[in-house]
N, C-alpha and C positions, 0 to 999 in steps of 0.2 A: 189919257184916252186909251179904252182898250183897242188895239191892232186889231184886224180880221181877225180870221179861226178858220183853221184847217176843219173841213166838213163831213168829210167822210169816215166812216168806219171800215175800219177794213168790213218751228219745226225742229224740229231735234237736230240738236250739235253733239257727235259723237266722237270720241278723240278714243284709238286704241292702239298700244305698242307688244314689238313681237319681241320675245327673245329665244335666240337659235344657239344653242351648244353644239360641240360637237368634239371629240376624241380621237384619239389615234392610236395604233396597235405598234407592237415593236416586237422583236426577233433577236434570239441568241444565234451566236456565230461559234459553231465545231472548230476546236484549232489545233487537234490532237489528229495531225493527218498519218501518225503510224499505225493507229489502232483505228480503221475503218470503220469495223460494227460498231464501235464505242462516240466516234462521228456520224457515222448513219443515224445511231439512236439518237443522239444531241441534236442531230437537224431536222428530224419527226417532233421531235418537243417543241423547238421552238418555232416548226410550222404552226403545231398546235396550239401556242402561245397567241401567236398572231393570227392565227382564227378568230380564235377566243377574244382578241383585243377588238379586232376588226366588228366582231357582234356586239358586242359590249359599246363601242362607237357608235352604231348604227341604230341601236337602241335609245340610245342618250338624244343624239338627233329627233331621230321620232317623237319621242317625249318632248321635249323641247319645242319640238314645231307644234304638235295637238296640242301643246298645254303650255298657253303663255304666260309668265311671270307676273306680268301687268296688267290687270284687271281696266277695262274700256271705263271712261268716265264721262257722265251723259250729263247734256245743259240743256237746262228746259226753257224753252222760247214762250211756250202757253201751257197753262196749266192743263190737265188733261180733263179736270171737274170741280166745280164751287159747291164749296155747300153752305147755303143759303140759310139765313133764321129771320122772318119778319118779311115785309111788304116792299114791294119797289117802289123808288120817288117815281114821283111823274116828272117827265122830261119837261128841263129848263126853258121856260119861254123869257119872262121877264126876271131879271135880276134882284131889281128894285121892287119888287113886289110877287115875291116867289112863295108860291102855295106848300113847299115843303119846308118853310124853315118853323121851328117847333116840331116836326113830325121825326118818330127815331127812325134813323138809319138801318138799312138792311145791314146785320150781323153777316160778312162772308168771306169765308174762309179759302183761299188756296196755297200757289207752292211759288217762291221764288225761284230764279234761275237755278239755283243750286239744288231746288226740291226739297228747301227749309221752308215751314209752314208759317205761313202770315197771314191775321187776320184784316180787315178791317169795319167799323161800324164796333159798337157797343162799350160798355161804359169804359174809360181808362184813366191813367192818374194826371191826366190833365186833358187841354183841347187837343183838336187832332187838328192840322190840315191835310187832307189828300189831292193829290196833282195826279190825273189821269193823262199820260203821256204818251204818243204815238213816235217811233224812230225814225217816221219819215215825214214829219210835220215842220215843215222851217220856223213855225210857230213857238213848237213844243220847244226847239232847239235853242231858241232867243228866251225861252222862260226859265230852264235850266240856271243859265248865270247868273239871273240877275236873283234869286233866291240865295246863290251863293253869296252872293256878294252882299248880303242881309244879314249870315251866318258871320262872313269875314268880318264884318262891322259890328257884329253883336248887336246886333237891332233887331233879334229873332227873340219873343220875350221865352224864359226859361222852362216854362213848362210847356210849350208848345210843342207837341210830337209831329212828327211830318212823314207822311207814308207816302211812296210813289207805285205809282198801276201802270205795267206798259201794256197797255192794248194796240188793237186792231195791227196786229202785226205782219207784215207782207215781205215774204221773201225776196222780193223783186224789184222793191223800192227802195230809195236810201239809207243808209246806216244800218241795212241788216246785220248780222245779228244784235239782236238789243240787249242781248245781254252784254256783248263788247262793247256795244253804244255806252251801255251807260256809265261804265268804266272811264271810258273817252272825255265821257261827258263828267266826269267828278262826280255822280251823285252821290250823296253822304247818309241817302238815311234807306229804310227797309225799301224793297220792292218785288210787289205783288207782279207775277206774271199772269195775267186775263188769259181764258181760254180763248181758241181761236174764232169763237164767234163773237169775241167781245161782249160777253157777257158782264162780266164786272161794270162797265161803265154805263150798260145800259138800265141797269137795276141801280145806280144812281142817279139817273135822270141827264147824264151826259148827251150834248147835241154838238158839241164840236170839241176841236182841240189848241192850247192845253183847258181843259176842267178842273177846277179845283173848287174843293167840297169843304166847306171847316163846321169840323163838328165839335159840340159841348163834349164837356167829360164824362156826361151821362149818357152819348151816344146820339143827340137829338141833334139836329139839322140845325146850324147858325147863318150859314150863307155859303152859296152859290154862286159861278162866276165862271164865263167862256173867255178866252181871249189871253195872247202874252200881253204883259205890262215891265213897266220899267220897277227898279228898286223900290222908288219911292212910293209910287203906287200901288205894288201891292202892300209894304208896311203899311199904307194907308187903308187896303182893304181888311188885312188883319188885323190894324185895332180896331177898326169901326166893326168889323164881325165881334170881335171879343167884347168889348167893351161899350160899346152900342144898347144900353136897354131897346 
């Protein structure tokens, strides 16, 4: 039996390091105290030595400060724009008899965390299933393992691709950042970052969370489904999507 569904729909991770140099001047020491002018001159040189050092230090500083070593490296929570090919499903009401399966999937493209581009919808070299996952959904969180736990058994059949979508993402609620999350969480396969208005899942036809979408290989809609479930149950919803005429 599927569990409830987290119901609602619903920022930049910046990391940057400084590095500081800096120099020091040094001085000759006169040791010819019979010949005065010939010390006099040796101890203007090596004033001027250590001027010279001291600028030269001061310089390297500066540089150093205005111009750091370490280039800042940015983690993207939401993608900042999808780009869309084809029509949106109409949102999920009945599972068991849902008006989008035969119809093809919206082609849409954005950035995972890293700001590597991934697609999802359109033809690929086998089915697809997609998990639309929210970081603060105790749902989403209970759906997670038990897919791994499909993978660790090998009861995942071997063409089947698995993309994951984390949407509606809220800074404020648990397991922010989702990109740490999903680390936390093992996930093992690609993941779409949704832009912050949740777009991705909406143009799926998503009504709660987790959603999962299994598509043919031709990109067309096989089945639809709200709710975590246990191992068995979803193996049970993936063959019957797959192999279900």
């Amino acid at each position: 039996m599927t569990t409830p569904i987290c119901n609602r729909f619903a920022a930049a991770l910046a990391v940057s390091a400084l590095l500081a140099l800096t120099a020091c001047g040094g001085s000759d020491e006169a040791s010819d105290a019979a010949i005065p002018s010939a010390a006099t001159e040796a101890g203007e040189a090596a004033t001027e030595a250590g001027e010279a050092a001291t600028e030269a230090g001061e310089a390297a500083t500066e540089t150093a400060t205005t111009e750091p070593a370490v280039a800042a490296v940015a983690i993207l929570e939401n993608s900042a724009s999808l780009t869309v090919t084809g029509e949106a499903l109409p949102p999920l009401e009945d599972p068991n008899n849902d008006a989008s399966v035969g119809s093809a999937a919206p082609v849409v493209t954005g950035a995972s965390f890293d700001g590597t581009e991934v697609s999802i919808g359109g033809p690929t070299d086998g089915p697809t299933m997609l998990v639309f996952l929210a970081h603060w959904c105790p749902h989403c969180n209970d759906e997670i393992p038990e897919i791994l736990t499909l993978r660790d058994r090998g009861d995942l059949p071997d063409d089947l691709n698995i993309i994951g979508v984390s949407t509606a993402v809220y800074d404020d609620r648990d397991n922010f950042p989702p990109s740490s999350w999903v680390v936390e969480k093992n996930w093992a396969w690609p993941m779409l970052a949704d832009t912050a208005d949740s777009e991705a899942i909406q143009l799926y036809g998503g009504t709660g969370f987790p959603f999962t979408v299994m598509l043919n290989a031709d990109g067309t809609v096989k089945a639809r489904k709200s709710g975590s479930e246990s191992a068995d149950q979803i193996l049970e919803w993936i063959n019957a999507a797959l192999f279900t005429v």
